[in-house]
N, C-alpha and C positions, 0 to 999 in steps of 0.2 A: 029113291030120290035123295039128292044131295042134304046133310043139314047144316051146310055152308051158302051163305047166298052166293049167288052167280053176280059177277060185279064186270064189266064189259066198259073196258076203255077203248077210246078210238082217237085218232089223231091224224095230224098230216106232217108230214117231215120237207120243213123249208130248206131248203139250203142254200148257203150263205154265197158258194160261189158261180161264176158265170157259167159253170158248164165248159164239157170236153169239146174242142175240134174234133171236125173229121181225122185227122192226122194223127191225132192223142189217142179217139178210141181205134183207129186202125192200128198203131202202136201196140197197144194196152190188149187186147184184141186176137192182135197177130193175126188180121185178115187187111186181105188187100181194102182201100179205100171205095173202090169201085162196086164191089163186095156190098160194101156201107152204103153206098150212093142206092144201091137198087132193093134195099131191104128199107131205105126210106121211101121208096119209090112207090113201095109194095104196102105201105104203111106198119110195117113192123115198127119202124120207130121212128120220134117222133122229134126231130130236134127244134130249137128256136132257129130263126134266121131265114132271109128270102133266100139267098141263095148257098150251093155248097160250101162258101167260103165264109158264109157268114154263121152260117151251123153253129149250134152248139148244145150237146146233149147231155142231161143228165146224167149223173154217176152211176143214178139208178138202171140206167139202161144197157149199164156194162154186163149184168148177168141173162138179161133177154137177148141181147143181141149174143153171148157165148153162147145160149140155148139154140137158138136158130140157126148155127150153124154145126153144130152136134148134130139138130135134127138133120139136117140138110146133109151131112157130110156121111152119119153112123146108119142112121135110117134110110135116107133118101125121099126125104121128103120134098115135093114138088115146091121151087118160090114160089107160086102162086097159092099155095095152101098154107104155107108157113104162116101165117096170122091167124088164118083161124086158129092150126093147130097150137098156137101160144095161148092164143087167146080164152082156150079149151084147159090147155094145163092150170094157166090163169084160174078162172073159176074152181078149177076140180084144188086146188091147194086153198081159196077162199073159202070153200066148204069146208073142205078137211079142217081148216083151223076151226071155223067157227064149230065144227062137230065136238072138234077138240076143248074148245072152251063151254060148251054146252054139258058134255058128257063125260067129261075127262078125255083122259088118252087110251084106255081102254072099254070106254062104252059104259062106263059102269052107273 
């Protein structure tokens, strides 16, 4: 047992601006738009706005959305699995930290 206390902060990260177009993260991206259009579709991601033009998505969603097409491109993973399978790494790195900040980084 540690004889340090375990001290666990938590937060949420605002951000200040309105969020990427469709156009910015297919840019940013270097995936076609259409790409974008059907991996919202699929609920990978998740923008504001009723319609495609009104879109706009978090910063944060620039590295999910480079994952799912890794997956989709290196593996071959089905669009129709792609969520879950994020949704799976998602949790498995949520643990891994919290294990991390529990027990160190090597378990100790």
């Amino acid at each position: 047992m540690s004889k340090y206390p375990v001290v666990v902060i938590s937060g949420e990260i605002m951000e200040e601006a309105p969020g990427l177009t469709l156009a910015e993260m297919a840019g940013i991206c270097g995936l076609p738009a259409e790409r974008i259009v059907q991996y919202v579709e699929l609920g990978i991601l998740e923008p504001t706005g009723a319609t495609a033009h009104q879109w706009r998505f978090p910063a944060a969603s620039v590295p999910r959305l480079l994952k799912a097409a890794r997956l989709q491109r290196d593996l071959g993973v089905d669009a129709s699995s792609l969520a879950l399978v994020l949704d799976l790494l998602d949790e498995m790195d949520r643990l891994r930290s919290r294990l991390n900040r529990l027990c160190g980084p090597f378990g100790e």
